[in-house]
C-alpha positions as CSV (number, residue, x, y, z in Angstrom):
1,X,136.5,106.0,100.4
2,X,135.2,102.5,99.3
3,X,131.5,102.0,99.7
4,X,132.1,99.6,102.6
5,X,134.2,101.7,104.4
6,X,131.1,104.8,104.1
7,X,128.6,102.7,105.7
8,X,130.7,101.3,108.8
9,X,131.1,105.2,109.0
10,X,127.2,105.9,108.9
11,X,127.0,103.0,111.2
12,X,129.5,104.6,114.4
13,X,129.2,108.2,113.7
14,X,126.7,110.5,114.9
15,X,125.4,114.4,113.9
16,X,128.3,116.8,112.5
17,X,130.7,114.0,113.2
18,X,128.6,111.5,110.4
19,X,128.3,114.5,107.8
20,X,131.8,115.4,107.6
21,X,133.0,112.0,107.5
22,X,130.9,110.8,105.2
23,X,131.3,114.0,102.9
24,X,135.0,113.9,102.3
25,X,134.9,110.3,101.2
26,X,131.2,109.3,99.3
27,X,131.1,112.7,97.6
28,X,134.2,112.4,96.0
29,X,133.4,109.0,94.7
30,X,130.2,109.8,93.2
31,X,131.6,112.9,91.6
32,X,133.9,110.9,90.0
33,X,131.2,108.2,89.0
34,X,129.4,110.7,86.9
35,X,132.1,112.1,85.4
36,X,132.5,108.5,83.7
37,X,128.9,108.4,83.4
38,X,129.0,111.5,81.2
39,X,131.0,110.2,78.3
40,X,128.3,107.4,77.9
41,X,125.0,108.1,78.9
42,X,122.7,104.6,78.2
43,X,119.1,105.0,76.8
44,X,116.1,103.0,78.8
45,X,113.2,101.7,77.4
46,X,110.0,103.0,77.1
47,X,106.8,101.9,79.4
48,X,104.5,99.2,77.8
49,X,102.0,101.1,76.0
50,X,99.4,98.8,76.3
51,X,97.9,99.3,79.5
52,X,95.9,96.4,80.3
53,X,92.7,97.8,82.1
54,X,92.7,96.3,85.5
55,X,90.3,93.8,86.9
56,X,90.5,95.3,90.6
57,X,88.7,98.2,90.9
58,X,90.4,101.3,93.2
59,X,88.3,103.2,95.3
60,X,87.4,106.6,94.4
61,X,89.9,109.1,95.7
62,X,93.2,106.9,94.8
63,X,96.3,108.3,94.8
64,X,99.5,106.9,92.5
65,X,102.2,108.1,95.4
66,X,105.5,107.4,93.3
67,X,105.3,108.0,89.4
68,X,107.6,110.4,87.2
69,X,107.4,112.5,84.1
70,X,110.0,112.5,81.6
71,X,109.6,115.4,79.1
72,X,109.1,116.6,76.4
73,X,112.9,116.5,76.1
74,X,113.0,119.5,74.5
75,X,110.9,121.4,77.1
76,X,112.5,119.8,79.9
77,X,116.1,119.1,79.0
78,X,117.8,116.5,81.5
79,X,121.4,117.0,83.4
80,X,123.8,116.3,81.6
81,X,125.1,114.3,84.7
82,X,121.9,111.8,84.8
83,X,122.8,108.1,84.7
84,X,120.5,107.0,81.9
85,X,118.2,108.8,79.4
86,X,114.8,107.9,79.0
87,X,112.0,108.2,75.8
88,X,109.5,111.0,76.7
89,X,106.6,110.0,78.9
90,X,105.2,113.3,79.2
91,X,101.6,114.6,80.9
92,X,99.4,113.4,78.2
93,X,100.7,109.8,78.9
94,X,100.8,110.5,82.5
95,X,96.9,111.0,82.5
96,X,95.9,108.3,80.2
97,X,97.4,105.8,82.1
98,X,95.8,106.4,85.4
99,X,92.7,107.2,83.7
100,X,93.0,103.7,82.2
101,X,93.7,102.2,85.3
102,X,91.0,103.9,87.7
103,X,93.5,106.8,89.4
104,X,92.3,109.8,90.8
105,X,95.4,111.8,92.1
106,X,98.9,111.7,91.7
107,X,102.5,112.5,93.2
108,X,104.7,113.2,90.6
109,X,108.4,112.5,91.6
110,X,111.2,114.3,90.4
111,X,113.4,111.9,88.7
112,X,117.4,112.5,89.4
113,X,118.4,112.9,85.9
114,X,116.7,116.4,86.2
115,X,119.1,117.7,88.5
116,X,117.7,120.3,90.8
117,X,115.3,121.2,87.7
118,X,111.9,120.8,89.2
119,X,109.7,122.9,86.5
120,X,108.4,119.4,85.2
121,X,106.8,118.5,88.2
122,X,105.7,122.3,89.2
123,X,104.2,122.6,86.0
124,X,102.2,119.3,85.8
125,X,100.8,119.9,89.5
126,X,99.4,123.5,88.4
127,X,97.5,122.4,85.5
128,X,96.0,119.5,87.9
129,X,93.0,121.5,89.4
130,X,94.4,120.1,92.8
131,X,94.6,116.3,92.3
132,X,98.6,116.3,91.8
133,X,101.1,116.6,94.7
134,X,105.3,116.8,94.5
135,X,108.4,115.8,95.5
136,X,111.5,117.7,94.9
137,X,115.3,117.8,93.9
138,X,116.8,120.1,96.4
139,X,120.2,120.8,98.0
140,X,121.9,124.1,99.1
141,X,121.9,125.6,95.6
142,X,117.8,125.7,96.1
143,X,117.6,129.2,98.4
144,X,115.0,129.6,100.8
145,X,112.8,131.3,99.2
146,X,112.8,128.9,96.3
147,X,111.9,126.0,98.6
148,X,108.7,128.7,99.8
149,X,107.7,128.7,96.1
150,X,107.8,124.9,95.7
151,X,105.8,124.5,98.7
152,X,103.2,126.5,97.3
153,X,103.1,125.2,93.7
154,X,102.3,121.7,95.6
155,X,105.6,120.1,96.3
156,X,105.1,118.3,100.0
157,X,109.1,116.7,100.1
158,X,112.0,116.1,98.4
159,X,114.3,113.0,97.8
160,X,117.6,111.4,98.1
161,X,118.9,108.6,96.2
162,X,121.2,106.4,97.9
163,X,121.2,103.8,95.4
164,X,124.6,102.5,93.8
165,X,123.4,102.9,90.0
166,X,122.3,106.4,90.9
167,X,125.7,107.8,92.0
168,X,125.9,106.1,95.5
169,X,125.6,108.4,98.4
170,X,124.6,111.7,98.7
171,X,126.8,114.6,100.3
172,X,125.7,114.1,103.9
173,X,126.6,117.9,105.2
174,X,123.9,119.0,102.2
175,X,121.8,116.1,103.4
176,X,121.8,116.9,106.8
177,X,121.4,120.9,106.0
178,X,118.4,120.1,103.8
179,X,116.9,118.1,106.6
180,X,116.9,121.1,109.0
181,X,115.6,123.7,106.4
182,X,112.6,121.3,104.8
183,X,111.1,120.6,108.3
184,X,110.2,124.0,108.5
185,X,108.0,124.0,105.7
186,X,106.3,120.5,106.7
187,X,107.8,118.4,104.3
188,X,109.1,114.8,104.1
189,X,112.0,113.3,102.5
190,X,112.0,110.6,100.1
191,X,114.8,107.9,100.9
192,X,115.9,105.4,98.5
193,X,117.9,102.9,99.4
194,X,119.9,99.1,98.2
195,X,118.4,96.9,100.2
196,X,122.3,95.6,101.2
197,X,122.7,99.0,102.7
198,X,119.6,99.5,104.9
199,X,121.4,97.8,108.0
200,X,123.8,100.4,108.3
201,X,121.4,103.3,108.4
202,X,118.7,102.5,111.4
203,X,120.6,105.5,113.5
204,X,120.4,108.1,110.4
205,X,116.6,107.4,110.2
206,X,116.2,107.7,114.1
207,X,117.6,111.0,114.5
208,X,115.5,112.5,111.0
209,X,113.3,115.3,112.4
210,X,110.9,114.9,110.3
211,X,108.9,111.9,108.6
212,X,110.8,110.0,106.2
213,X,109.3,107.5,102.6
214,X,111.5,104.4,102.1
215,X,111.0,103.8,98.4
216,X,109.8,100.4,96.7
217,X,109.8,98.2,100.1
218,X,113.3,98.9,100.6
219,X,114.6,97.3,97.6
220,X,114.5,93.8,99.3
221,X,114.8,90.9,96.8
222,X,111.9,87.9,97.3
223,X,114.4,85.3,96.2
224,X,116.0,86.0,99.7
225,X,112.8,85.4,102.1
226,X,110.8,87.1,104.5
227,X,113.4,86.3,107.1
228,X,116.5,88.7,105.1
229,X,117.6,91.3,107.5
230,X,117.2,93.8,105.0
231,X,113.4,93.7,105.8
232,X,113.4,92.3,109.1
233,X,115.0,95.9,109.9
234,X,112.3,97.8,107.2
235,X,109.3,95.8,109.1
236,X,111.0,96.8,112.6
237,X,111.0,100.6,111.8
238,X,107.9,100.6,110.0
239,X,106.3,99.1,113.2
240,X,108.3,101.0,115.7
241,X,108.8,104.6,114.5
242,X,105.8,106.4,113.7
243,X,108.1,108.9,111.4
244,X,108.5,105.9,108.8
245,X,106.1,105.3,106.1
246,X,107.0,102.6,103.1
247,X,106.5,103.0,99.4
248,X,104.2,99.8,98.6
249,X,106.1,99.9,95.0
250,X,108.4,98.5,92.6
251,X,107.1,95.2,93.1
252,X,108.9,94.2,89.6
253,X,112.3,95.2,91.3
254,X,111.8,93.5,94.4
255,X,110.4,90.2,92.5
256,X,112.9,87.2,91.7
257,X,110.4,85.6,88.9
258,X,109.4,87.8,86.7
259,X,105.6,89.3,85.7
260,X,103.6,89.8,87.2
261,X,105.2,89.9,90.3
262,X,103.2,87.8,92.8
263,X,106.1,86.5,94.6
264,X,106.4,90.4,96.2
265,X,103.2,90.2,97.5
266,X,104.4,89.0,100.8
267,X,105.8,91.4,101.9
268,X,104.1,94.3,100.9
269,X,101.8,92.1,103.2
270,X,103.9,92.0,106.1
271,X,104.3,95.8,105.9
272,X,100.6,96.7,105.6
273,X,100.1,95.2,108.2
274,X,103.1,96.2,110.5
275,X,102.3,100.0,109.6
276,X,98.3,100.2,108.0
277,X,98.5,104.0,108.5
278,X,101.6,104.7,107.0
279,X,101.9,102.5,104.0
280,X,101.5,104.4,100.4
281,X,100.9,102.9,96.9
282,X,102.7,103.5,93.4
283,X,103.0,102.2,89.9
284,X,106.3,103.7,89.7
285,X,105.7,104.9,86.0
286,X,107.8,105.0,83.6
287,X,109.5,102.6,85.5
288,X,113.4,103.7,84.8
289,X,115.8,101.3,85.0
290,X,113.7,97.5,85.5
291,X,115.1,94.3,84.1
292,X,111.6,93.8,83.6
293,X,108.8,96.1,82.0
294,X,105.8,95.7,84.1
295,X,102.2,96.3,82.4
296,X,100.6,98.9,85.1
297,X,97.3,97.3,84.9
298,X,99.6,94.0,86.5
299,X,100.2,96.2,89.4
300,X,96.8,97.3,90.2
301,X,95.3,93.9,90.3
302,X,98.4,93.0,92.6
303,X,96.6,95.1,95.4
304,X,93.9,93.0,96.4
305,X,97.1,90.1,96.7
306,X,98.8,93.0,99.6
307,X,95.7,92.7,101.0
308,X,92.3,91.7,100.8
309,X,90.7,94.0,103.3
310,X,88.6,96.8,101.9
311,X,89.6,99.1,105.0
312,X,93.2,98.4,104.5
313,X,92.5,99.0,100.6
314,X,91.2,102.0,101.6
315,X,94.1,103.5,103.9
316,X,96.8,102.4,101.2
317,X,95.4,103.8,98.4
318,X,93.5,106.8,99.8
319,X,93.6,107.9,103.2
320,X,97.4,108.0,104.1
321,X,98.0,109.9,100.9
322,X,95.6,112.5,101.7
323,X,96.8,112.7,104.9
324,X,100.6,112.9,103.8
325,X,100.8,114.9,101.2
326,X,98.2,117.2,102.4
327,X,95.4,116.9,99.5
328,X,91.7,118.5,99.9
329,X,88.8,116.2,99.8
């Protein structure tokens, strides 16, 4: 099934109906994408590793909400069906770089090219003393009583990638499944998206039973306006369905000129103020798979650019996070 063809079917279909459809067709064809990504596996760069210290200062309490560990390799060996293969940017450089840039807490993402594999983020959170949170890798090979034992080593979600240089689409019947069995534990899901393709999946994200992270501001591109309908539809559900909440992150993919990135400002503007309560802040660190590397102390003193309100600071950087992801004061 071409990609085109998937979405017009997430566009009509509904429930069962949507998964099976959607299953026979976008499962196949990502299956066969990695089986060509397997035979040549490219290597991304490494973050810049001179943190710049940043001039805005965060408030105490801040939380990074979308940032990854890679490694030690040899500790925490990748799929050998990832897309790309990064240098290790392991725990020690994980806590010098928000120590360098004024970061108190952390949700550590589990990157796709570790598969189901969530040890690297279980492990980091429990050597935290209770200032690191998680989202998952999960599908039907996780068994219940796995999923119990994430939730209580401090994993509050778990994520889908629906991006094209990720393998495309996810199996929607595992999707769906996953769906039904994480909202018993309280979780959210992670969705990341092309922008091209969030059009095509307003009913999906309607009928979620549970609350639901669009990562990096949808993947809109500034060269295409405030006016593109890829985030005239993010803005409309983040102001209309109190289930969505919006990564504030990636500002160097959704930028069209380069560092450091003030021409996404706008609309992580628009969105704070759309959805104050449910907006969430990240560096994105390591930063897989940019055209450009951003300097993480760029990104911090882009904040006071989203907004220049103290209060909405505040909520962005501290208070939705601790509300979300369920950290102690």
């Amino acid at each position: 099934m071409k990609r085109r063809d998937a979405l017009q079917h997430i566009t009509a279909l509904t429930g069962a109906t949507l998964a099976g459809a959607v299953t026979a067709g976008c499962a196949a064809t990502a299956g066969a994408g990695m089986d060509a990504v397997k035979k040549d596996i490219p290597s991304i760069p490494a973050p810049d590793p001179d943190t710049r210290v940043p001039k805005f200062k965060a408030p105490g309490g801040s939380c990074d909400t979308h940032c990854h560990i890679f490694g030690p390799a040899s500790r925490y060996p990748y799929s050998p069906k990832r897309s790309y293969t990064p240098p290790d940017s392991g725990l020690e450089a994980f806590r010098a770089l928000h120590e360098k840039i004024g970061i108190e807490r952390a949700v550590i993402v589990n990157a796709s090219l570790y598969g189901n594999d969530n040890r690297v983020v279980v492990d980091a959170i429990a050597q935290s003393k209770g200032r690191y949170r998680g989202i998952a890798n999960v599908d039907d090979s996780v068994s219940d009583s796995e999923l119990l034992a994430l939730d209580r080593g401090g994993i509050r979600g778990c994520r889908f990638n629906f991006v094209k240089h990720l393998g495309g689409f996810p199996d929607m019947a595992v999707f769906d499944r996953t769906m039904s069995r994480i909202a018993k534990l309280g979780w959210h899901v992670d969705l990341h998206f092309d922008a091209i393709d969030l059009p095509a999946f307003g009913a999906l994200l309607d009928r979620l039973p549970i609350p639901y992270i669009i990562d990096h501001m949808g993947r809109v591109e500034a060269k295409d306006g405030l006016e593109q309908k890829p985030f005239q539809i993010l803005l409309d559900l983040a102001r209309r369905d109190k289930k969505c909440y919006v990564k504030i992150s990636g500002a160097e993919r959704v930028s069209s000129v380069g560092a450091p990135f003030a021409d996404a400002a706008p609309f992580a503007t628009r969105l704070i103020e759309a959805a104050p309560d449910r907006v969430l802040w990240g560096t994105d660190w390591p930063h897989p798979n940019v055209k450009t590397m951003p300097n993480d102390g760029d990104l911090v003193d882009l904040i006071p650019l989203y907004s220049p309100d103290p209060s909405l600071q505040r909520k962005l950087l501290v208070d939705n996070a601790m509300r979300l992801y369920q950290f102690e004061s």
